[in-house]
C-alpha positions in Angstrom: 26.8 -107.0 -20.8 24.5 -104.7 -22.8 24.2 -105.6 -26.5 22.7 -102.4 -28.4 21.8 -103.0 -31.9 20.8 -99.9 -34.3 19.4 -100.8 -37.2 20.1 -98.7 -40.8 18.1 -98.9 -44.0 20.4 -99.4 -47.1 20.5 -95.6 -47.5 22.4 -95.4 -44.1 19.4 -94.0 -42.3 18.7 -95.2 -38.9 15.4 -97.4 -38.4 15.4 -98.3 -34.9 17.1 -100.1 -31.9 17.5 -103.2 -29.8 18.3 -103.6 -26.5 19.0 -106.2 -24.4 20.9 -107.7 -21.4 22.2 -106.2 -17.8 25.3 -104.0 -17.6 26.8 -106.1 -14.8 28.9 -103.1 -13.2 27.4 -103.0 -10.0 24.3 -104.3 -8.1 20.7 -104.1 -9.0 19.5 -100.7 -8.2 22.9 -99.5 -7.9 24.4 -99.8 -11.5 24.3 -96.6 -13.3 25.9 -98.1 -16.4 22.1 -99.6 -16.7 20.4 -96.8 -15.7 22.2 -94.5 -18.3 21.6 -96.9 -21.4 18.0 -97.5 -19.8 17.4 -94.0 -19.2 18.5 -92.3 -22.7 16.9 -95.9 -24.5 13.4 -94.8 -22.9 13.8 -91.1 -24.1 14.5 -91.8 -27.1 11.3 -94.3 -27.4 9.1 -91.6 -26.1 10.0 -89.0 -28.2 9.9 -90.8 -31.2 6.3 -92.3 -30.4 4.2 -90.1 -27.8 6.0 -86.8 -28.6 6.4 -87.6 -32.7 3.4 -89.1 -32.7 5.2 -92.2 -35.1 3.9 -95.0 -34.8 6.4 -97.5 -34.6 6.7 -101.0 -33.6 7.8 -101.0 -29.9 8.6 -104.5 -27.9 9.7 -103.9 -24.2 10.4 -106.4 -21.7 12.8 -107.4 -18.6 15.9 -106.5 -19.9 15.0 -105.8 -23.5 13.7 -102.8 -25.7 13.0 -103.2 -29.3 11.8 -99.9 -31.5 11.5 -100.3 -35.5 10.7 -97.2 -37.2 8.1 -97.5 -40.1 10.1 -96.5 -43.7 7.8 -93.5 -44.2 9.1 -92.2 -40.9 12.5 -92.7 -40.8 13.4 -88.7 -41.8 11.5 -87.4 -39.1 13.1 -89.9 -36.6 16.5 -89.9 -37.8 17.9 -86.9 -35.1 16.3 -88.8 -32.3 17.7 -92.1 -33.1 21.7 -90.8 -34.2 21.6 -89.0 -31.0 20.8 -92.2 -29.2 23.5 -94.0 -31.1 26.0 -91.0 -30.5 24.8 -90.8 -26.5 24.9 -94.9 -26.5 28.6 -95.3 -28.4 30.4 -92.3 -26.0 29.0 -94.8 -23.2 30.2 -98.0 -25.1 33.6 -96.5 -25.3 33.5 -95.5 -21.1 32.6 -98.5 -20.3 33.8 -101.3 -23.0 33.2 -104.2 -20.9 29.5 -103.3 -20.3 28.1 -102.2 -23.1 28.6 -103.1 -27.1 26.8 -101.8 -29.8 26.3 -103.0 -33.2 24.9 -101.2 -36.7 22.7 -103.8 -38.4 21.4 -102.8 -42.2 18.0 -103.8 -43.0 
């Protein structure tokens, strides 16, 4: 199961993501469920720090993918990471027993 966590400040505006966890609907190399979170998780990263130029706390490892979004920066990220959540919750709703997604405030 993927567990996706976007985070929100008080004011409803988004701050960032977690990942973490495998899918599970087919084999390694073969699970597109994986390689569409994956995929659309790793756009959205790189837009929002190589192509933004933000710099914001990234943490990426086997099977997890952590982006915080500084407070100053949150209104110039905020498209990038709502489309994410948008792209992420049509998936969730596809394919409920692979993916679930969580809004955290912080």
């Amino acid at each position: 199961m993927i567990k996706v966590k976007f985070f929100h400040s008080k004011n409803d505006s988004p701050s960032g993501f977690e990942i973490s966890g495998h899918a599970g609907f087919a084999s390694h190399g073969n699970d597109i469920v994986c390689s569409a979170v994956s995929s659309a998780a790793y756009m959205a990263a790189n837009t929002i720090i190589e192509i933004m130029g933000i710099d914001a706390m990234a943490d990426v490892s086997d099977g997890r993918m952590k982006i915080l979004v500084p407070p100053e920066s949150t209104d110039k990220s905020k498209d990038t990471l709502l489309g994410l959540e948008l792209h992420l919750k049509e998936l969730s709703r596809q394919y409920p027993n692979n993916v679930t997604i969580t809004i955290t405030e912080v």
